[in-house]
C-alpha positions as CSV (number, residue, x, y, z in Angstrom):
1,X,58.3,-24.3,8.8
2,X,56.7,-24.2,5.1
3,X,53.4,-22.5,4.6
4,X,51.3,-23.0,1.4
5,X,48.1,-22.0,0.5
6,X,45.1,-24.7,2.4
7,X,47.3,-25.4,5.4
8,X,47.6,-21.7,6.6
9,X,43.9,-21.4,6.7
10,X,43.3,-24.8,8.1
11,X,46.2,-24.5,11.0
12,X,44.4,-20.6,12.1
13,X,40.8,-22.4,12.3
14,X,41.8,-25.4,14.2
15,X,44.4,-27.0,15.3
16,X,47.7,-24.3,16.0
17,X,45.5,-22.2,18.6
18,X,48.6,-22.8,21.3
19,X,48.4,-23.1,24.6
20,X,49.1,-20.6,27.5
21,X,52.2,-22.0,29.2
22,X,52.1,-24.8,27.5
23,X,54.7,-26.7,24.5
24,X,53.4,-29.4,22.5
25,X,56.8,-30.1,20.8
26,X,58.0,-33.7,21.5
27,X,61.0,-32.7,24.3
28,X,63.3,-35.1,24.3
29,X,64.7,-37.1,20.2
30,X,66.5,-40.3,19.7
31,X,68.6,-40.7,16.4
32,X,67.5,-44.5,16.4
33,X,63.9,-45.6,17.8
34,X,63.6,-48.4,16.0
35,X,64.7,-51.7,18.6
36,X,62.8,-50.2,21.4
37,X,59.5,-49.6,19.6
38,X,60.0,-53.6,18.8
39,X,60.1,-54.1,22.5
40,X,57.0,-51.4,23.1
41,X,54.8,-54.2,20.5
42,X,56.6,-57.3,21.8
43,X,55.0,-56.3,25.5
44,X,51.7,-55.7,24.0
45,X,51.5,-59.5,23.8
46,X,51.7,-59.6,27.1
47,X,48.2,-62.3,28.2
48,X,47.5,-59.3,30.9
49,X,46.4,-57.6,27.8
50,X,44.2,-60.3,26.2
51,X,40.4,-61.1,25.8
52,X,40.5,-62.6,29.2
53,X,40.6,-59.3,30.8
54,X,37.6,-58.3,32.8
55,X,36.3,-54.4,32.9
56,X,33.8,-52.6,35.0
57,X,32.1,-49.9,32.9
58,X,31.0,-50.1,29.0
59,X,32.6,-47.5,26.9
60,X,29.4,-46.3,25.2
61,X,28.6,-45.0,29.4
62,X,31.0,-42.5,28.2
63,X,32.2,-41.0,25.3
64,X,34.5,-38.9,24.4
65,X,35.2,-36.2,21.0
66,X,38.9,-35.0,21.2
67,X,38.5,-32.5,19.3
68,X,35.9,-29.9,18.4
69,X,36.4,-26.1,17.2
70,X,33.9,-23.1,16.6
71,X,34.2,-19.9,15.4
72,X,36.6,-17.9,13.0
73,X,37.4,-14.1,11.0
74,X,36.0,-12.5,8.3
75,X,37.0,-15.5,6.0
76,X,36.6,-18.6,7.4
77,X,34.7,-20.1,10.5
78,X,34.0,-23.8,11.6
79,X,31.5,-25.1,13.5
80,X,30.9,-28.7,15.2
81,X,28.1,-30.5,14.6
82,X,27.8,-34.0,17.5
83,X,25.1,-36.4,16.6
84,X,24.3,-38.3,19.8
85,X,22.5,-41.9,19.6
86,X,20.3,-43.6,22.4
87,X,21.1,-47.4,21.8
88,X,18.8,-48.1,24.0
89,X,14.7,-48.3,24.1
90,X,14.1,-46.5,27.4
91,X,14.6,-42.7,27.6
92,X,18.3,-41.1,28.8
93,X,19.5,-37.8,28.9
94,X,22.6,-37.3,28.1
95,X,25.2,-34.7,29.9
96,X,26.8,-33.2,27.3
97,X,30.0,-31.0,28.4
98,X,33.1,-29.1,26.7
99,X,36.4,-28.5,27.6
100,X,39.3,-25.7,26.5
101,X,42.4,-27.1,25.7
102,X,44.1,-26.7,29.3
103,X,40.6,-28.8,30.8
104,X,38.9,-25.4,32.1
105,X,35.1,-25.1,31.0
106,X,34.5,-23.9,27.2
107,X,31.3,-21.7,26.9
108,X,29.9,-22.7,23.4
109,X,26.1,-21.6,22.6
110,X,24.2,-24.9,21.3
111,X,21.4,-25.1,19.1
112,X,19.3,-28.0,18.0
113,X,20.1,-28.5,14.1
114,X,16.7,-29.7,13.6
115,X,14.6,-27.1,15.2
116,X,16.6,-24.1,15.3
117,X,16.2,-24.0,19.1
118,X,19.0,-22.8,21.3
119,X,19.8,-25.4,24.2
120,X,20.0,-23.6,27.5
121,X,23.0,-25.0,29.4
122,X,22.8,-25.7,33.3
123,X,26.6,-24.0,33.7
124,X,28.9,-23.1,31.3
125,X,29.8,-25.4,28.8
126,X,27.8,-28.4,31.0
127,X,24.4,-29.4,29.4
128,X,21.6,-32.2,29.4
129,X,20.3,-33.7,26.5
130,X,17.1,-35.7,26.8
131,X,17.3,-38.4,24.1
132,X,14.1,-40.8,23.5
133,X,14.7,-44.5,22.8
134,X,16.8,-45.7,19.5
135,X,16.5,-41.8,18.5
136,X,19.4,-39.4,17.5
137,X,19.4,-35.8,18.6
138,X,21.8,-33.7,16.7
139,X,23.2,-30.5,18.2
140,X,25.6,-28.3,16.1
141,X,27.9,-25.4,17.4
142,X,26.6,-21.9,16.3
143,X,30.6,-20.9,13.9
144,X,30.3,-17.7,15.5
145,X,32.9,-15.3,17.8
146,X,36.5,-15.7,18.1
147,X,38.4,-18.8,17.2
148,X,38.0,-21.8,20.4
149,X,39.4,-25.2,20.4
150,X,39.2,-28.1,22.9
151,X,37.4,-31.4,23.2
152,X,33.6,-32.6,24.3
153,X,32.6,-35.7,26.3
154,X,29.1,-37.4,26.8
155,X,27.3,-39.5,29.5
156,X,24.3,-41.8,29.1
157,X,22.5,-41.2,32.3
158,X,18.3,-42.2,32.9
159,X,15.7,-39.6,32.2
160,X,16.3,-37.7,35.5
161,X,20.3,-38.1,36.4
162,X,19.4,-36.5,40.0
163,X,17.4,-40.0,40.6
164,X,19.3,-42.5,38.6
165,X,19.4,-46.4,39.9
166,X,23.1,-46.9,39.7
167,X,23.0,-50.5,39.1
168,X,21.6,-49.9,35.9
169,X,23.9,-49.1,32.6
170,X,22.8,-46.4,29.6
171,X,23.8,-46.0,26.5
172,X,24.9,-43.7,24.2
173,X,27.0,-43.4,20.2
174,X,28.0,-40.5,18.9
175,X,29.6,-39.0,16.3
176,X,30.8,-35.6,15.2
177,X,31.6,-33.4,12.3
178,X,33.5,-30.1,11.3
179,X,32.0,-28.0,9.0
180,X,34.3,-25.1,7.7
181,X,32.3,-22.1,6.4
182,X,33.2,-19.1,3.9
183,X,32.9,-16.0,5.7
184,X,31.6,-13.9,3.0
185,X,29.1,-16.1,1.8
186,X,28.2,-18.1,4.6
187,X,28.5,-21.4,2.4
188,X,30.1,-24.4,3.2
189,X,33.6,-25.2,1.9
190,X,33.4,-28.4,3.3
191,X,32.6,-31.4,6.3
192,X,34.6,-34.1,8.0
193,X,32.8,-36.5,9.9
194,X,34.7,-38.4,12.6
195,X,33.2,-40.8,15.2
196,X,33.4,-40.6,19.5
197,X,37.1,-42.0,19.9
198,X,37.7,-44.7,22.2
199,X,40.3,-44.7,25.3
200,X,43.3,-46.2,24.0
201,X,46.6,-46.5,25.7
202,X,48.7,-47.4,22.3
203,X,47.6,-46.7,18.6
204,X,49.2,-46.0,14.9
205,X,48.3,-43.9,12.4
206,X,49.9,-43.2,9.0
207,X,51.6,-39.7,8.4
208,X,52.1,-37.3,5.1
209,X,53.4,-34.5,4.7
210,X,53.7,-32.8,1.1
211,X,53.4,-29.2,0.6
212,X,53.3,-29.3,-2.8
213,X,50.1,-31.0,-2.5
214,X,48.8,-29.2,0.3
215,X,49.1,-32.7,2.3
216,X,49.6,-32.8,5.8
217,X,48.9,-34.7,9.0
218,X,47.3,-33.7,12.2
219,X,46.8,-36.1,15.6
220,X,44.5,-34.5,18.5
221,X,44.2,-36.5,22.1
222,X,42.7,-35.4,25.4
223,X,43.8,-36.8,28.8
224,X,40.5,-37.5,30.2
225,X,41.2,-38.9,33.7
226,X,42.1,-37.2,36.1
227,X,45.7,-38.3,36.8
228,X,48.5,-36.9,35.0
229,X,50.2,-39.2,32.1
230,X,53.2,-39.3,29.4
231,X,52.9,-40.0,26.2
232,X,55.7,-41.6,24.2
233,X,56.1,-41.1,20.7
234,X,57.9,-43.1,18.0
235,X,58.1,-41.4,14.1
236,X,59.3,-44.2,11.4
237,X,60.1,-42.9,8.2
238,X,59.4,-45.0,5.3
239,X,62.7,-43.8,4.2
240,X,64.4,-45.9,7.2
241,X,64.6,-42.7,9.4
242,X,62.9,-42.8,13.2
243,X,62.9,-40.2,15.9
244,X,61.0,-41.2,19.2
245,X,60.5,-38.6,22.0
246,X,57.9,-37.4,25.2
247,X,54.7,-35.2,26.1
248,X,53.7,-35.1,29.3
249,X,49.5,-35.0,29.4
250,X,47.8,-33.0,32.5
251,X,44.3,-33.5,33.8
252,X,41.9,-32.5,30.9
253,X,44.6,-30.9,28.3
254,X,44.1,-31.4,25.2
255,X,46.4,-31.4,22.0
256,X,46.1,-30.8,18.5
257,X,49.0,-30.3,16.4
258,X,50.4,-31.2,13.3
259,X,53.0,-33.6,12.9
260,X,55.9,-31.1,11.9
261,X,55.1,-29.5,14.9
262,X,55.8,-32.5,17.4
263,X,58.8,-33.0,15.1
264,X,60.2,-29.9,14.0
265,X,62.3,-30.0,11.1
266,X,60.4,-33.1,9.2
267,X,61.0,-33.8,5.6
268,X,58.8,-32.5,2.9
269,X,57.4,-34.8,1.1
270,X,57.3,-37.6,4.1
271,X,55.9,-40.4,5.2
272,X,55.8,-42.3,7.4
273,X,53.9,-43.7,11.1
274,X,53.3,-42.1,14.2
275,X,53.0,-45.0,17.1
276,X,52.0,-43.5,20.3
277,X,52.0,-45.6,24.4
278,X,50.6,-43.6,27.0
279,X,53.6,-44.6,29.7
280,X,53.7,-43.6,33.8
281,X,56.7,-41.6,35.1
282,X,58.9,-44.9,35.1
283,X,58.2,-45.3,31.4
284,X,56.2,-48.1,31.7
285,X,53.4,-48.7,28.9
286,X,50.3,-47.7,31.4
287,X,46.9,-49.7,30.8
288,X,44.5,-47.0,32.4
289,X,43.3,-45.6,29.0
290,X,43.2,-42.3,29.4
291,X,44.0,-41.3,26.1
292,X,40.9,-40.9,23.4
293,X,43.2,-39.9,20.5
294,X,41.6,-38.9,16.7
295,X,43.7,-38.6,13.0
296,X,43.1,-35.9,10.4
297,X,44.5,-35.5,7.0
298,X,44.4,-32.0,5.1
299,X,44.2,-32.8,1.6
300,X,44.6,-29.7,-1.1
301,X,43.2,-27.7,2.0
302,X,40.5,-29.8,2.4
303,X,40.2,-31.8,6.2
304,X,39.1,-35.4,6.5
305,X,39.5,-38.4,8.9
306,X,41.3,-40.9,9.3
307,X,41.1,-43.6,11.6
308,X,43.5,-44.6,14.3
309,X,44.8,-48.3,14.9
310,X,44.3,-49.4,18.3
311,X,47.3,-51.9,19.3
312,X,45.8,-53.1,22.0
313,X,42.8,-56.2,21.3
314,X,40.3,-54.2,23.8
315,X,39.1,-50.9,24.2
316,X,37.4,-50.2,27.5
317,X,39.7,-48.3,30.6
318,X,40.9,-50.4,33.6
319,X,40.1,-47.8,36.0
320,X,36.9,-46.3,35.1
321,X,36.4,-44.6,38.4
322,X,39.7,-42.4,37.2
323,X,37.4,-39.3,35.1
324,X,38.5,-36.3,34.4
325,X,37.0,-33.6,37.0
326,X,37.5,-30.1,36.2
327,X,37.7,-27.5,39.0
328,X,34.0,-26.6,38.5
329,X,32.4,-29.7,37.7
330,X,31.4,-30.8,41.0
331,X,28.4,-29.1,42.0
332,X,25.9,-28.6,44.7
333,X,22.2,-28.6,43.9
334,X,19.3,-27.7,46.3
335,X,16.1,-28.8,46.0
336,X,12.6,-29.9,47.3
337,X,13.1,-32.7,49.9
338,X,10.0,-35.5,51.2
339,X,11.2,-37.3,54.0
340,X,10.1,-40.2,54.8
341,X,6.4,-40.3,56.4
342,X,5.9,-37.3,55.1
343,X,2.9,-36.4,52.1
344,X,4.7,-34.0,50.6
345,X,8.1,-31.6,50.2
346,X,5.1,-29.0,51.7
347,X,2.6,-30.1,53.6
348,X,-0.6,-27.9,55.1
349,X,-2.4,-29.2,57.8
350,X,-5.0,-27.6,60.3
351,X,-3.2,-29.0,63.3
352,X,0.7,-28.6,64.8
353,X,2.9,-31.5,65.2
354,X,1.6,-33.3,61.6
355,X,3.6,-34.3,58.8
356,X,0.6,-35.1,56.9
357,X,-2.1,-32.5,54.5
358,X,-5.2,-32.1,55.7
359,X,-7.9,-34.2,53.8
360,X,-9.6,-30.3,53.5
361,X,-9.6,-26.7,54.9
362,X,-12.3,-24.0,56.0
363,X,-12.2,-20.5,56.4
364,X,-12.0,-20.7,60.2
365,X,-9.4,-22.9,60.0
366,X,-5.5,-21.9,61.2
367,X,-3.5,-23.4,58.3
368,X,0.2,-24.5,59.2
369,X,2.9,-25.0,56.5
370,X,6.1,-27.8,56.7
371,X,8.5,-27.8,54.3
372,X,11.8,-29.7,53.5
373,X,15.0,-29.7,51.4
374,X,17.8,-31.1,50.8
375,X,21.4,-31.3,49.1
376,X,21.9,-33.5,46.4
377,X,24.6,-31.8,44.0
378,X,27.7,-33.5,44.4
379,X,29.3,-30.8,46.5
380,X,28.9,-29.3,50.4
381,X,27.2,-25.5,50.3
382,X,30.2,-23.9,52.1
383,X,27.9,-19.9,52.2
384,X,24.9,-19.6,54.3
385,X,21.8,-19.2,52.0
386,X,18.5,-18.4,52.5
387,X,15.0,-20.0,51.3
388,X,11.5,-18.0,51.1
389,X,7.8,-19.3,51.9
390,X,5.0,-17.0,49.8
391,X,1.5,-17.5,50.2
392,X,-0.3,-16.3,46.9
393,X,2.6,-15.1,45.4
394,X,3.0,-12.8,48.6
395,X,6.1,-13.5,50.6
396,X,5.2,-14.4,54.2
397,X,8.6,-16.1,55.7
398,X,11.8,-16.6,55.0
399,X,14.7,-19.0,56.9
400,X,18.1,-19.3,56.5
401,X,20.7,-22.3,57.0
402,X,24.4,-22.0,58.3
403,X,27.2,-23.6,56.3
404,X,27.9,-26.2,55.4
405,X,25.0,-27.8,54.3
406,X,26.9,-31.2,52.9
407,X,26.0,-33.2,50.4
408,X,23.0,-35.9,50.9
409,X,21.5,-33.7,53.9
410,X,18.3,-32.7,54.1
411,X,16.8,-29.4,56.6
412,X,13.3,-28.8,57.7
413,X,10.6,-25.8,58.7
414,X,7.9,-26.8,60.9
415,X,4.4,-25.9,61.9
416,X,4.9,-21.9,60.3
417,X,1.5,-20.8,60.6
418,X,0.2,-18.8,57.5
419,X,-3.0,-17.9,59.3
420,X,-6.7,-18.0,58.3
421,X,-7.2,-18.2,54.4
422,X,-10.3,-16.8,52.5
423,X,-12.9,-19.1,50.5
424,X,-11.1,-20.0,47.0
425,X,-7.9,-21.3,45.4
426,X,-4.4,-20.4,47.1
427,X,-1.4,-21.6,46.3
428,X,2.0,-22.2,48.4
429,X,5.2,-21.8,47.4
430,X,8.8,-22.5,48.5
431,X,11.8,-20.8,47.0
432,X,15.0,-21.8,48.0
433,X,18.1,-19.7,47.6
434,X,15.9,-17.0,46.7
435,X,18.7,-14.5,46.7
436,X,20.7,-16.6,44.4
437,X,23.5,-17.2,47.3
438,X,24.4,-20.5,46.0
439,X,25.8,-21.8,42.7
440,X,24.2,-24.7,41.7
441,X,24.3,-27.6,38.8
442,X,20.1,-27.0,38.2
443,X,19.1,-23.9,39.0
444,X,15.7,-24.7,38.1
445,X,14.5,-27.1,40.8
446,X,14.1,-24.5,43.6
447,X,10.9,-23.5,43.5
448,X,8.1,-25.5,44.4
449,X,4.1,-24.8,44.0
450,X,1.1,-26.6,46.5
451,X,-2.0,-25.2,44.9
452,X,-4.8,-25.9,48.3
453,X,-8.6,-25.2,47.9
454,X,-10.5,-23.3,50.8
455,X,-14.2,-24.1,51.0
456,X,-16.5,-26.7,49.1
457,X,-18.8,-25.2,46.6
458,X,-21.3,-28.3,47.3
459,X,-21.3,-28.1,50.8
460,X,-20.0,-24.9,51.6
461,X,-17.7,-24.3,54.7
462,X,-18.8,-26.2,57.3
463,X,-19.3,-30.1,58.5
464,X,-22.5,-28.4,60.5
465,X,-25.7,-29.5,59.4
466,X,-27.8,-32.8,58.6
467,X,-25.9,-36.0,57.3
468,X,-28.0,-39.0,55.9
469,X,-26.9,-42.0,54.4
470,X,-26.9,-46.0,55.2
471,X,-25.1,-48.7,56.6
472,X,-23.7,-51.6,54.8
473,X,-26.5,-53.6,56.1
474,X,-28.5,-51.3,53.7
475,X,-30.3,-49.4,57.0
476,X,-30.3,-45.8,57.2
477,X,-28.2,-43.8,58.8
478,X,-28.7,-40.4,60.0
479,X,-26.6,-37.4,62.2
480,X,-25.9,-34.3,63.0
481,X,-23.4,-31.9,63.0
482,X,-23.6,-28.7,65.6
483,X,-20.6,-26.2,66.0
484,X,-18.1,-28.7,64.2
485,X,-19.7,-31.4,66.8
486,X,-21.3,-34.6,65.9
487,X,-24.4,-34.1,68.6
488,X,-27.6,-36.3,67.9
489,X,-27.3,-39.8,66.1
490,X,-30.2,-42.1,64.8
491,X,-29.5,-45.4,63.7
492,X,-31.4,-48.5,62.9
493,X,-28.9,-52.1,63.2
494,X,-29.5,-55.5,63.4
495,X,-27.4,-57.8,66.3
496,X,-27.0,-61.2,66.1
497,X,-26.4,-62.9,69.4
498,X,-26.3,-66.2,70.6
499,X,-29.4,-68.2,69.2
500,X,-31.0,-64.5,69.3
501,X,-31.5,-61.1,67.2
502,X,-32.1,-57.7,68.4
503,X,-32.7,-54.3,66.2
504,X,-31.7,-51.3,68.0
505,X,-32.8,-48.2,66.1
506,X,-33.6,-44.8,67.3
507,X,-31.7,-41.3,67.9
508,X,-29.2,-40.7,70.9
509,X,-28.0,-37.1,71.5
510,X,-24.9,-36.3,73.3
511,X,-23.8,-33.0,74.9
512,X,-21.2,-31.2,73.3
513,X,-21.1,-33.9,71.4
514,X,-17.6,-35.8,69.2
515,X,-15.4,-32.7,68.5
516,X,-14.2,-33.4,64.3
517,X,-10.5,-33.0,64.5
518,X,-8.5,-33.4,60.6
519,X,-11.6,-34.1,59.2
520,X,-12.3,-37.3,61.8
521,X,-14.6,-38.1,64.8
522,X,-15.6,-40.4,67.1
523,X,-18.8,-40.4,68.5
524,X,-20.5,-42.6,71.3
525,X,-23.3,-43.4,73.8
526,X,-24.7,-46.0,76.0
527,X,-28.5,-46.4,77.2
528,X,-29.8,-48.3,79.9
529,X,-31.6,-50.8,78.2
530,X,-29.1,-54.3,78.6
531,X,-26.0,-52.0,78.4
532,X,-26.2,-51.4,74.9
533,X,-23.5,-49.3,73.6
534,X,-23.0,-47.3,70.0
535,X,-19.6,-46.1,68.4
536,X,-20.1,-43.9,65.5
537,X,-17.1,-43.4,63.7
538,X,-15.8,-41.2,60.6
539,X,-14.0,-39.2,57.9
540,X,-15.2,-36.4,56.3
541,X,-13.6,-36.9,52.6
542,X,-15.5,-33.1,51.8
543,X,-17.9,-31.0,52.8
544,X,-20.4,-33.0,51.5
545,X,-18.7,-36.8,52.0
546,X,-18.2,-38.9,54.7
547,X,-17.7,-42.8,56.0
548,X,-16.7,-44.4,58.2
549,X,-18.0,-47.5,60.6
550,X,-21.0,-48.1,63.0
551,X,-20.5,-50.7,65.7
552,X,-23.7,-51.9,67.9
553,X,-22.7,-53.8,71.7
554,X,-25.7,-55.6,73.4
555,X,-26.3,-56.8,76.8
556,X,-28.9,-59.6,78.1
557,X,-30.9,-61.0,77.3
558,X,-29.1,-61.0,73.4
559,X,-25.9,-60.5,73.7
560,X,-24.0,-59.6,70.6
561,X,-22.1,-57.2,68.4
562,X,-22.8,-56.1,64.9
563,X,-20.1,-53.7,63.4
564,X,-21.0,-52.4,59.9
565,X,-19.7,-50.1,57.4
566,X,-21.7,-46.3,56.5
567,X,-21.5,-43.6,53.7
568,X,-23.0,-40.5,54.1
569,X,-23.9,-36.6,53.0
570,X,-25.0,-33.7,53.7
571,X,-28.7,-32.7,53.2
């Protein structure tokens, strides 16, 4: 193989990083391509292949970069710069992740080229990129460590992906850029911009090859499904000459290689075109697009694009359910849980056998704590893991749950009881897999903070006392309060009865008295006068607030009842 000055720096920074166990040479040569590439283009006409066709999933959902570098020597380094595009006006985050060559996780450090900031990733090589509407966010690879090649691929997801409506489709462009550096000086020598390639399953591009000009040709594709496919491969010369041969495409690999390469022994100078099908076992072209192929040209040592020609009149895969899914990428993720009927993930209550907060809390009062969570990674927890309750920052309780703990279930605590709590601000927190048991996509929803409030500076820690207020017949209203019991009542309401009125007014005591239980009583009495009968009932929103309704039952001789609304605080 020739080496000349331009090429031998631009092959050792990007593209000839070879494979473990892997050959990208094209195994198998034919002397004379030529009449069944004419066949290959004359079944491209085929009307399966027309406009008429009908696909499930736009290709800006996903996109996909099939090649990006980082890193160098001494001498030179290249970095990638990816600008990524919301298309859309509502907010999306983007999952941005990268792959090595062989479809295993790459472990690049991202930064934000416009603030400096470093992006912290969720796993290796897996991150999320919020993205406000019609904005671009540009993130650039840092050029530094050892020499890594592969390829990058992008989702358009909502704000939140854990709580995305399905039905719904994001948006997103991208595009990307090399940027070779001189080591010494840290200047750059130059940039190639390319755009996000789309899924292709047949496509041309022109080839050169001139060492005498530094001139040569480079094509990079990524399998991104997660089936493996072939890729045939026809060479015509413009000097008549054609060689036409095979490269068989695993899950996630990724190749970049120079055209001498794929075809050892090529002329110099040639050119020429390199027409690629992606074909099944059978040799059959195979429509599934799960080829995202990209062209380079090096140029007197310098890289720039050039764009491939799809053959095919539409660009958007068959199968879009068929996506690449490295070993890692399917996740589990714990986090806070609200069932249904419940107030909260945590819920305090003075009272067992609620899944409701209490409206308030005293210092007398026995405080119990519920708590929920779930599983909604996209993996079952197969380890037994363990989750932490701390009152205060003070750990009070832990629990832990047997495997597995699948995907889309949800676990509960019940009715822990934390105790008594002084007069102040507290707060309740849940950690879950506070020992770190369990990897996770997000490891930063696990904890969750209730902040409660003991005591009521304005009517300090007790219902006891004297209420006054009116009713909505704008009549006062007056009770009391003894040992958390509502005891003595005076009231003053107007019945309407048949033809007749009656006021009933006065104070009525009752011994104990209504018992206030979550904040709510109900109090009533009877005298003897007609068979008149009182309901008194209410909420205590504070230690200082309350409402509820009064409702008034005469007897003869004016029968009626009068129900009426009341507000209320404490003297």
């Amino acid at each position: 193989m020739n080496t000349y000055p331009g090429k031998q720096a631009f092959l050792s920074l990007t593209f000839l990083l070879g494979m473990i166990g892997f050959s990208a040479t094209i195994v198998s040569a034919e002397s004379n391509p030529h009449e069944e590439l004419a066949q290959r283009m004359e079944f491209l006409k085929n009307p399966a292949f027309g406009p008429d066709v009908k696909y499930s999933i736009n290709p800006r959902s996903r996109i996909v970069f099939p090649h990006i570098a980082n890193g160098g020597d001494s001498t030179l380094r290249i970095a990638t710069t990816l600008s990524l595009t919301n298309v859309g006006e509502e907010p999306i985050t983007v999952i941005l992740e990268f792959f090595d060559e062989i479809g295993n996780r790459l472990d690049l450090e991202l930064i934000n080229s416009e603030t400096g900031a470093t992006l912290n990733p969720l796993s290796s090589g897996f991150y999320h990129v919020p993205i406000e509407g019609y904005k671009t966010v540009f993130v650039e690879t840092t050029g530094t460590g050892p020499l890594q090649a592969g390829w990058a691929r992008a989702w358009a997801r909502c704000e939140n992906p854990l709580w995305c409506d399905q039905s719904e489709t994001y948006l997103v462009g991208g595009n990307l850029s090399f940027r070779m550096i001189d080591g010494p000086s840290g200047e750059y020598c130059s940039i190639v911009g390319i755009g996000a390639s789309i899924a292709t399953p047949a496509f041309s591009t022109p080839v050169v090859r001139d060492s005498s000009k530094e001139t040569n040709t480079a094509i990079a594709f990524v399998n991104s499904s997660n089936t493996t496919t072939y890729m045939e491969v026809f060479l015509i010369g413009n000097d008549g000459s054609g060689r036409q041969g095979m490269v068989e495409l695993e899950p996630g690999v990724h190749i970049a290689r120079y055209v001498d390469e794929l075809f050892p022994g090529l002329g110099d100078p040639y050119h020429g075109t390199l027409h690629i099908f992606q074909v099944d076992e059978e040799g059959n072209v195979d429509p599934r697009f799960d080829v995202h192929p990209v062209s380079l040209l090096l140029v007197c040592g310098i890289m720039t694009s050039v764009p491939v020609t799809n053959l095919l009149p539409f660009s958007e895969p068959l199968d879009p359910d068929d996506v690449y899914t490295p070993p890692d990428l399917l996740w589990p993720n714990l986090a806070m849980y609200r069932p249904q009927g419940w107030s909260d993930s945590i819920v305090v209550s003075t009272t067992t056998g609620t899944t409701t907060d209490s409206a308030s809390f005293t210092t007398e009062d026995t405080l119990y704590v519920d708590h929920a969570i779930t599983n909604n990674g996209d993996s079952d927890i197969e380890v037994e893991f363990h989750t932490q309750l701390l009152v205060d920052g003070v750990p009070k309780a832990s629990w832990y749950m047997e495997p597995p703990f699948e995907t889309g279930m949800w676990g509960s605590a019940r009715d822990y009881s934390i105790g008594k709590l002084a007069k102040g601000t507290h707060t309740i927190t849940i950690k879950i897999d506070y020992l770190d048991e369990v990897a996770e996509s997000d490891e930063t929803d696990n904890t969750y903070t209730k902040t409660i409030v003991i005591g009521d500076d304005a009517g300090g820690t007790s219902y006891d006392g004297t209420w006054s207020g009116m009713t909505g017949q704008q009549r006062p209203l007056e009770f009391e309060v003894e040992d958390n019991h509502v005891t003595m009542v005076t009231l003053d309401v107007r019945v309407q009865g048949t033809g007749c009125s009656v006021t009933v007014s006065g104070g009525i005591g009752v011994s104990p008295g209504a018992l206030i239980t979550n904040d709510s009583f109900t109090w009533s009495a009877s005298s003897g006068f007609g068979g008149t009968t009182q309901t008194l009932t209410g909420t205590f929103s504070s230690y200082s607030s309350a409402s509820g309704t009064l409702t008034v039952t005469t007897g003869s001789p004016c029968a009626g009842t009068a129900t009426t609304t009341w507000t209320a605080q404490k003297d």
